[in-house]
C-alpha positions in Angstrom: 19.2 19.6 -45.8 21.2 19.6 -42.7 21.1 16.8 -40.3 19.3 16.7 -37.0 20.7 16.1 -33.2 19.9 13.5 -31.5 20.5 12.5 -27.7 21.6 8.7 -26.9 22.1 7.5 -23.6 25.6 7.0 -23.1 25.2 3.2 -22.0 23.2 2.6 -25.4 25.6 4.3 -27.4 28.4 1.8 -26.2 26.0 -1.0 -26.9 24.9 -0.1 -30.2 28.9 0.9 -31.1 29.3 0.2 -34.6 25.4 -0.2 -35.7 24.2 3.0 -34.0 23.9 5.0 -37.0 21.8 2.4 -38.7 19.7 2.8 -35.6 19.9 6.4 -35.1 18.1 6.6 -38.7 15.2 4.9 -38.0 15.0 3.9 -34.1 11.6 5.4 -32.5 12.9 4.5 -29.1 15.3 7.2 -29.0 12.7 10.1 -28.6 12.2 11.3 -32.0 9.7 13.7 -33.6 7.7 13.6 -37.3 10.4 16.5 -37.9 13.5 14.6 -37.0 12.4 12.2 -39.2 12.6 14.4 -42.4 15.8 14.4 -42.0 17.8 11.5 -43.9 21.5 12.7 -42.2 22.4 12.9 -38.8 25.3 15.4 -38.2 25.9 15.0 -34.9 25.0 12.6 -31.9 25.3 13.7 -28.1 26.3 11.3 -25.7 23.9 11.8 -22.5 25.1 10.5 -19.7 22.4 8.7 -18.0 21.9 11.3 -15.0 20.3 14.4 -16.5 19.6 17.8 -14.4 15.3 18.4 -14.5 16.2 21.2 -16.4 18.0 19.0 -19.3 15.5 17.1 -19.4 13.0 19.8 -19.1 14.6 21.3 -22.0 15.1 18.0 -24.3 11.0 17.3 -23.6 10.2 20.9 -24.9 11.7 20.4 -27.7 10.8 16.9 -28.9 7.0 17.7 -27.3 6.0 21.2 -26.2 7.0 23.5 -22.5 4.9 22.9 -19.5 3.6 26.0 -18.6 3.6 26.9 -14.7 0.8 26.5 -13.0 -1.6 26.8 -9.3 -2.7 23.1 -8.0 -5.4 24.8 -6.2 -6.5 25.6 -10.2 -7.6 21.9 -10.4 -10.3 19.8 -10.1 -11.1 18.1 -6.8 -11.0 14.2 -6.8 -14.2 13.2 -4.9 -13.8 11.2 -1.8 -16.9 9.3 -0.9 -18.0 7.2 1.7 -21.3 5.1 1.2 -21.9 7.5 -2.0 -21.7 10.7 0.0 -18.6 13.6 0.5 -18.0 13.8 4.3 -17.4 17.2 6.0 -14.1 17.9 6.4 -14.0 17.1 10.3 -15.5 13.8 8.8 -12.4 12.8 7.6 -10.4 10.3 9.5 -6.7 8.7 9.6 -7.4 5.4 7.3 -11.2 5.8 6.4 -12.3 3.5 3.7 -13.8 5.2 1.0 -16.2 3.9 -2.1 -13.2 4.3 -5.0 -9.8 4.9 -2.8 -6.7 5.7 -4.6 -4.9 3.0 -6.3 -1.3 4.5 -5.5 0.5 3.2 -2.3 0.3 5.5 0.7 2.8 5.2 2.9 3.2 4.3 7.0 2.0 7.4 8.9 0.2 9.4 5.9 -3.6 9.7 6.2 -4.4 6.7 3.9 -5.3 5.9 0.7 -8.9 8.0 0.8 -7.2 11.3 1.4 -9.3 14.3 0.1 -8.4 17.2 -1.8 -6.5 15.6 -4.4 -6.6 17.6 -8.1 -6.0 16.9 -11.3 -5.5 20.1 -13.9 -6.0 19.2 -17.8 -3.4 21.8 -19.5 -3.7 20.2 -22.9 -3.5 22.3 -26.2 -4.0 20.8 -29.7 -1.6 17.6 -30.4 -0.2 17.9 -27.0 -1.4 16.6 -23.5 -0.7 18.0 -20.6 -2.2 16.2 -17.4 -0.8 17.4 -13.9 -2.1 15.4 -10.3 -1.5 17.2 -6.9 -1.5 14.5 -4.6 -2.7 15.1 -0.6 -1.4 12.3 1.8 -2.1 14.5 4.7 -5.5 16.1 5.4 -5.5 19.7 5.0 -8.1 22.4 3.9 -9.2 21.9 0.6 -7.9 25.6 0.0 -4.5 24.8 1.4 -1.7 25.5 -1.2 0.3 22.6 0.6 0.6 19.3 -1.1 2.4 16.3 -0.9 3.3 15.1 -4.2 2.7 16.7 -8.0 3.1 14.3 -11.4 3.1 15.8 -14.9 2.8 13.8 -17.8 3.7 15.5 -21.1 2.1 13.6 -24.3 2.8 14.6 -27.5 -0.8 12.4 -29.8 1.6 12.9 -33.2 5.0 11.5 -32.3 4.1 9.5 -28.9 6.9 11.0 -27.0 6.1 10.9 -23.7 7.8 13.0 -20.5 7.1 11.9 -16.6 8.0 14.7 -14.4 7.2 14.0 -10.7 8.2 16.1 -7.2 7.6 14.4 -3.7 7.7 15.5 -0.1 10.7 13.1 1.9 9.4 9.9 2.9 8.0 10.5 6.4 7.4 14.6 6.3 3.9 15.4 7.1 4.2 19.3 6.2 3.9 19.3 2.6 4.9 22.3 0.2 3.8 24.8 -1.6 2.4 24.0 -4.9 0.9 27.7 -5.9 3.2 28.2 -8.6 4.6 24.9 -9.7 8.1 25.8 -12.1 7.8 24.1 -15.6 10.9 21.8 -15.6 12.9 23.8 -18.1 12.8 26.9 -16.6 16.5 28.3 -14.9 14.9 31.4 -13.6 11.7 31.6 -11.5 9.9 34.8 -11.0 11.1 36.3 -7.6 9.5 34.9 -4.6 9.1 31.7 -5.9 10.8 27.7 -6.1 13.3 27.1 -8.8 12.5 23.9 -10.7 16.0 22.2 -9.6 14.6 22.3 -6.2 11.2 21.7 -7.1 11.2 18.6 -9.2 12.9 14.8 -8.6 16.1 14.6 -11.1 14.4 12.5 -13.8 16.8 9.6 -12.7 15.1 9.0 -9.4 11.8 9.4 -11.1 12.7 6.7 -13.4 13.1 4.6 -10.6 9.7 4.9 -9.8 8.9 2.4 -12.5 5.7 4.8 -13.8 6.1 3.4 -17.1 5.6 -0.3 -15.7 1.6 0.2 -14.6 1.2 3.0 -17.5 2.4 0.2 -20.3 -0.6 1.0 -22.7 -0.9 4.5 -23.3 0.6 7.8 -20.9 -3.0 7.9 -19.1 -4.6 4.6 -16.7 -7.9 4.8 -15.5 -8.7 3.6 -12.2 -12.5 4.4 -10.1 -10.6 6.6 -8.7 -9.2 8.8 -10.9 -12.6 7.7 -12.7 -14.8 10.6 -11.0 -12.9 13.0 -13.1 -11.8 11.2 -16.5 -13.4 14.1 -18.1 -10.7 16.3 -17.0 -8.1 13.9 -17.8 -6.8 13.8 -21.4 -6.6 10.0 -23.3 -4.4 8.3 -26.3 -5.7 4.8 -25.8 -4.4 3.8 -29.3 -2.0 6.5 -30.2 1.8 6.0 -30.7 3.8 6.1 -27.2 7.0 6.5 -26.9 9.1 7.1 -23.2 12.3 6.6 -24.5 13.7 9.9 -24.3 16.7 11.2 -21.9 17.4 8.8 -18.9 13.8 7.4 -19.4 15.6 5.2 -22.3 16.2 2.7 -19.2 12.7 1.6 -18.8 11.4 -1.1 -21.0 9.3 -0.8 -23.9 6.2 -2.6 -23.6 4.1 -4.7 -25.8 0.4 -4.2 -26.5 -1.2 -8.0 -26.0 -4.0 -8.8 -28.8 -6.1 -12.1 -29.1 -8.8 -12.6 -31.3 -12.2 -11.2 -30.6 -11.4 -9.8 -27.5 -13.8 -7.3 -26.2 -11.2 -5.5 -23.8 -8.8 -4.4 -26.5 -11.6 -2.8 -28.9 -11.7 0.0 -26.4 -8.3 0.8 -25.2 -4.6 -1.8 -25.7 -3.7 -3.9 -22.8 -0.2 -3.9 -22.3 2.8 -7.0 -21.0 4.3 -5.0 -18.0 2.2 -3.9 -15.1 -0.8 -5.0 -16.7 0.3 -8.7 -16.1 2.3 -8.4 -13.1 3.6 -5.7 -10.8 6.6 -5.6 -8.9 8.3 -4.0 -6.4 11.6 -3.3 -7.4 13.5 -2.9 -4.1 12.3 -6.6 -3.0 11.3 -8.0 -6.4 8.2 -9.0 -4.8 5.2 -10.0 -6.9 1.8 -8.5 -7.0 -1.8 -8.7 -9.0 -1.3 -7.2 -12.4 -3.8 -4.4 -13.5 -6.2 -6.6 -15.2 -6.4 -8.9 -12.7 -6.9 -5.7 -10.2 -9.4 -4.2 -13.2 -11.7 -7.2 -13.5 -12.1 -7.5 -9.9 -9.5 -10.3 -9.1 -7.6 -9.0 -6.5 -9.8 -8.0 -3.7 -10.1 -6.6 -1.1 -9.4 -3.5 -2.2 -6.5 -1.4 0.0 -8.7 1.4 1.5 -11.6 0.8 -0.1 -15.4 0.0 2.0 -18.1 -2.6 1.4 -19.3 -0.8 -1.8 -15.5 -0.6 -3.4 -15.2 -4.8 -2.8 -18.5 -5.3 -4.7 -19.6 -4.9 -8.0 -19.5 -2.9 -9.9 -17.2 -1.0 -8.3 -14.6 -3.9 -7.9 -15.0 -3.7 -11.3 -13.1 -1.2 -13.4 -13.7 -2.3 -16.8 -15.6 -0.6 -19.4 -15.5 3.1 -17.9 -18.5 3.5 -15.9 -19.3 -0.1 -15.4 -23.3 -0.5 -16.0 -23.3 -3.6 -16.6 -24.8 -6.7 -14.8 -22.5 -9.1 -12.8 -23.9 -11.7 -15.2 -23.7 -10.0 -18.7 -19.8 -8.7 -17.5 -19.2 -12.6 -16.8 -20.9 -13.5 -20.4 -19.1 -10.8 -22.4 -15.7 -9.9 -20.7 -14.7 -12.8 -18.3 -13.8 -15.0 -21.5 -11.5 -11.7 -22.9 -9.8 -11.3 -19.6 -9.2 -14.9 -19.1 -7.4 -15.1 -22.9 -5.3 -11.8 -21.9 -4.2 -13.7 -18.7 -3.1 -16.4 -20.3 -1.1 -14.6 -22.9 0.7 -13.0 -19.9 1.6 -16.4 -18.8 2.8 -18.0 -22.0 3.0 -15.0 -25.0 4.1 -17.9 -27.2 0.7 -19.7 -27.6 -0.5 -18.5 -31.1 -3.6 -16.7 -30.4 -1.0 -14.8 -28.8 0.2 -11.5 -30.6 2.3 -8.8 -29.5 2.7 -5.8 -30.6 5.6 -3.4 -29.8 4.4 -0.4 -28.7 6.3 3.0 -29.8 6.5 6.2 -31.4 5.6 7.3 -35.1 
């Protein structure tokens, strides 16, 4: 049978040195698939140095998972901006409203604020793979407007876990958006005429690792927030499926843990993970801020953006989906379960601790 090709990051290849062939053969981290792993030879290794072109990238993420087709952000689905329970008009809309679930994303000094409408998210999943695109709005515009101010793609594959984070961003600062009526998939070299090329289109996949994605999304390639909450049915979900990122340049984040204690109520549902789910931080000023289940179980209020009805509960409580619950039965059943994940976050060495890498199949 003849042997597969596999891509190593040129700083890991000089690491591993003399034992990367032991890892090649078995290592998850590197981005393999269920049909690399037939193979029991490796014939060639390529050295990728750790500053891949979108369209590398692109390319190596078709392959291990599936192509991202092009596609209209106006095709999505609007996520609902409410104030006191109702949608505003559009001249309702102000610079900075607070809203019932605003978004949990930082907006920047001088955008419209964290409860900008108009926001979509597409769903262009097919079988085994998962396809979930968000056009982002920081700037109030028409809900028909083509002109948006950031787009993500995620690109899941639920056999292997491979998981690819594509992501294009107006400059820091720029209010006039751009078009997002045909959005290139990140492979493709030659766009229809008319229309943006995806080297101009998408971040290089270097400066999108330095947006740290991986350190809130440490569980599984989809987070839920109230937010994004509104239209989870449009949103596709792995909680417990294998999850890799390790693949191209994204081989510099770190793989995360899933944190299990006994009897705990959170983790029958979906795995909590050790990265931004204990603690974020900001990587510029290595400041420290509320980890997501702190910022889940209603620990870290007020909520940025958000009105009277956001700081309260439910709301200010994330966790389960669609939080029915009474304050008291929430306390009863998930307080204790938080409390143990919290402290395994602090100390992962007590022995109701466990941790369990999380990676690909």
């Amino acid at each position: 049978m003849k042997g597969d090709k596999r891509f190593l990051p040129a700083w890991l290849f000089y690491i591993c040195h003399s034992i990367c062939v032991l890892a090649l053969i078995g290592c998850d981290s590197l981005g393999t698939s269920s049909q690399q792993k037939q193979s029991s030879v490796i014939d060639e290794v390529v050295i990728v140095e750790p500053n891949q072109s979108i369209i590398e990238y692109g390319q190596q993420c078709a392959n291990l998972v599936a192509e991202v087709p092009a596609f209209d952000c106006n095709d999505g689905v609007d996520v609902p901006i409410t104030v006191d329970g109702k949608i505003p008009e559009y001249q309702g809309y102000t610079q900075n409203v607070v809203c019932d679930r605003p978004a949990l994303l930082p907006y920047g000094e001088g955008t419209f604020g964290q409860c900008t409408p108009y926001s979509k998210v597409l769903d262009l999943s097919n079988k085994t793979t998962q396809i979930s695109a968000f056009c982002r709005r920081k700037y109030l515009r028409p809900d028909d407007s083509p002109l948006y101010d950031e787009v993500d793609v995620i690109l899941h594959s639920t056999t292997t876990g491979d998981t690819c984070w594509f992501h294009a961003e107006a400059p820091s600062g720029t209010s006039a958006g751009f078009d997002a009526s045909r959005v290139p998939p990140p492979n493709e070299v030659s766009p229809p005429p008319g229309h943006v090329d995806a080297m101009t289109f998408w971040w290089k996949p270097l400066d999108t690792v330095s947006k740290n994605c991986g350190g809130c999304h440490d569980a599984d390639p989809f987070m839920y927030s109230p937010y994004i909450g509104q239209v989870w049915q449009h949103v596709p979900v792995d909680p417990f499926g294998p999850y890799n990122n390790a693949i191209g340049d994204f081989a510099l984040w770190p793989t995360s843990s899933s944190i299990e204690t006994e009897g705990n109520t959170c983790t029958t549902c979906h795995r909590i993970g050790n990265l931004g789910s204990c603690v974020n931080v900001d990587l510029e000023t290595g400041q420290t801020f509320p980890g997501n289940i702190q910022v889940a179980s209603g620990m870290a209020l007020p909520v940025k953006g958000g009105d009277l009805l956001a700081n309260q509960y439910p709301l200010s409580t994330w966790m389960p989906i669609n939080n029915f619950h009474s304050q008291a039965f929430w306390q009863q059943v998930y307080s204790p379960s938080v409390s143990a994940l919290l402290s395994c976050c602090d100390n992962p060495q007590q022995l109701q601790c466990q941790l369990i890498p999380i990676t690909g199949s």
